[in-house]
C-alpha positions as semicolon CSV with decimal commas, in nm:
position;residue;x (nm);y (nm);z (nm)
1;X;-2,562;0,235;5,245
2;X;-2,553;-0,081;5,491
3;X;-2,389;-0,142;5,834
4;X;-2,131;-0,461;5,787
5;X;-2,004;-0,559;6,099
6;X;-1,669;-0,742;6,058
7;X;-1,821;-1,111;6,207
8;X;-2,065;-1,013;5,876
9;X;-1,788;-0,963;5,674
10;X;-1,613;-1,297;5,778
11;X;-1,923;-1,474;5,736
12;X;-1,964;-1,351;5,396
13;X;-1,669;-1,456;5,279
14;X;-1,621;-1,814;5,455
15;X;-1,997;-1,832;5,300
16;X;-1,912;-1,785;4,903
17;X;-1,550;-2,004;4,949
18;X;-1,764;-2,266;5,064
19;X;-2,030;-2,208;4,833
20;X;-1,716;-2,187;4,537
21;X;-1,591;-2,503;4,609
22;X;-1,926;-2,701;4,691
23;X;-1,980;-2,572;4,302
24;X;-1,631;-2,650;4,140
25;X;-1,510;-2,893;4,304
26;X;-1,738;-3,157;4,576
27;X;-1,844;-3,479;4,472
28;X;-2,233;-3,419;4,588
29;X;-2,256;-3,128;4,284
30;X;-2,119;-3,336;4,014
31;X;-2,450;-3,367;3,847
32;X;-2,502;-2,986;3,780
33;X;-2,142;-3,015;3,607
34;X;-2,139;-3,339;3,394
35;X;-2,385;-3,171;3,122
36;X;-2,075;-2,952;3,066
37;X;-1,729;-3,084;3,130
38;X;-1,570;-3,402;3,268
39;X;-1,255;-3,398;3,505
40;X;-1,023;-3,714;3,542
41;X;-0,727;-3,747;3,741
42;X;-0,405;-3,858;3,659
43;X;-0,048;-3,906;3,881
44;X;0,221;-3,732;3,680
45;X;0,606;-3,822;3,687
46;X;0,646;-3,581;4,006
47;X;0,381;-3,801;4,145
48;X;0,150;-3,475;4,203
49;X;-0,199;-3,551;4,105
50;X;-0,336;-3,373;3,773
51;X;-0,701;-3,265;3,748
52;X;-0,773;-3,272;3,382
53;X;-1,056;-3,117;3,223
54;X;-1,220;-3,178;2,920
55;X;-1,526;-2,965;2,813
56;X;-1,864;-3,067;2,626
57;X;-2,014;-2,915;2,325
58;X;-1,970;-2,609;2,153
59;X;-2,091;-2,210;2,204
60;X;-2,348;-2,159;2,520
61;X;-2,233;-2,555;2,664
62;X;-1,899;-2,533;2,613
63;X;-1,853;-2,180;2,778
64;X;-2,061;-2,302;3,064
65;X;-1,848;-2,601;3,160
66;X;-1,510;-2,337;3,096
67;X;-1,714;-2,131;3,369
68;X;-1,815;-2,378;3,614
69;X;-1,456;-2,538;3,617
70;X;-1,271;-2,192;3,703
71;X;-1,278;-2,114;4,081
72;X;-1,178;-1,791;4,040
73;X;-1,519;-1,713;3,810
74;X;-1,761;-1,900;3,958
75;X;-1,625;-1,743;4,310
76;X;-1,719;-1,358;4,157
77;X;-2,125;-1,531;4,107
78;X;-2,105;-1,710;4,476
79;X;-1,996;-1,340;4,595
80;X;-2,270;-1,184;4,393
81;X;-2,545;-1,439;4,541
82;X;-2,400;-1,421;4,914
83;X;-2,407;-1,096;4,956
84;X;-2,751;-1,057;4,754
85;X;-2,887;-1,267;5,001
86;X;-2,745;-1,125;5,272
87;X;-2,897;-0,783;5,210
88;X;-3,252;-0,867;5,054
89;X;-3,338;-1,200;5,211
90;X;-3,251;-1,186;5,598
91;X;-3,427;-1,554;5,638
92;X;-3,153;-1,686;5,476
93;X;-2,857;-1,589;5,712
94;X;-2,861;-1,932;5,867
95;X;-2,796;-2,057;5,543
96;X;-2,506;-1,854;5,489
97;X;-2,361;-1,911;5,862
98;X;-2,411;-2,262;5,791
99;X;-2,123;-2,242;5,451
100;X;-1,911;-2,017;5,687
101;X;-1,903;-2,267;5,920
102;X;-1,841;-2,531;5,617
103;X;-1,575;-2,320;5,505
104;X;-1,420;-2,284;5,812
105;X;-1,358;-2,629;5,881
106;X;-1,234;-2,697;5,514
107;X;-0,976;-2,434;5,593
108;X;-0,859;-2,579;5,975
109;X;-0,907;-2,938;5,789
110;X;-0,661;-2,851;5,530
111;X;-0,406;-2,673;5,715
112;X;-0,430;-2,987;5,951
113;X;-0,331;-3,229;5,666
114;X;-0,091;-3,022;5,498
115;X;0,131;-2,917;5,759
């Protein structure tokens, strides 16, 4: 099959969490989502903020923006494409070390503001 060291393995999957939530959720990918949902946020009586989301369209549109606003689906294509890349196009391992390292620091950065 393959040899997967565990550093790999760790690199993979800091690589597609990053990758997830550069795709979900950042501000910089907002254009590849607007043709297909909207997301507002509103305070709610708890004062916890809300992330509402409200799709576009119908059919092909509509399931789109239901896909690119679920974490846990759009994480199960970032896995697909990480590790695709890792296997069949080595020049792009400093790519994916770059997300780990992303998502890395998004994980120390939000255990640093939370606790």
């Amino acid at each position: 099959m393959f040899d997967l060291s565990w550093l790999d393995l760790v690199i993979l999957v800091l690589a597609s969490f990053r990758l997830t939530h550069l795709l979900v959720f950042d501000e910089i990918t907002t254009f590849l989502r607007d043709p297909f949902l909207s997301v507002t946020y509103e305070v709610d009586s708890a004062g916890q903020v809300v992330r509402n989301t409200h799709f576009k369209g119908s059919g092909l549109r509509q399931w789109i923006g239901k896909l690119l606003s679920c974490h846990w689906c759009v994480g199960i294509w970032c896995g697909v494409v990480i590790v695709g890349l890792f296997l069949y196009v080595p020049a792009a391992y400093p790519v994916l070390l770059i997300l780990a390292i992303a998502g890395a620091a998004a994980v120390i950065e939000t255990k640093m503001y939370s606790g």
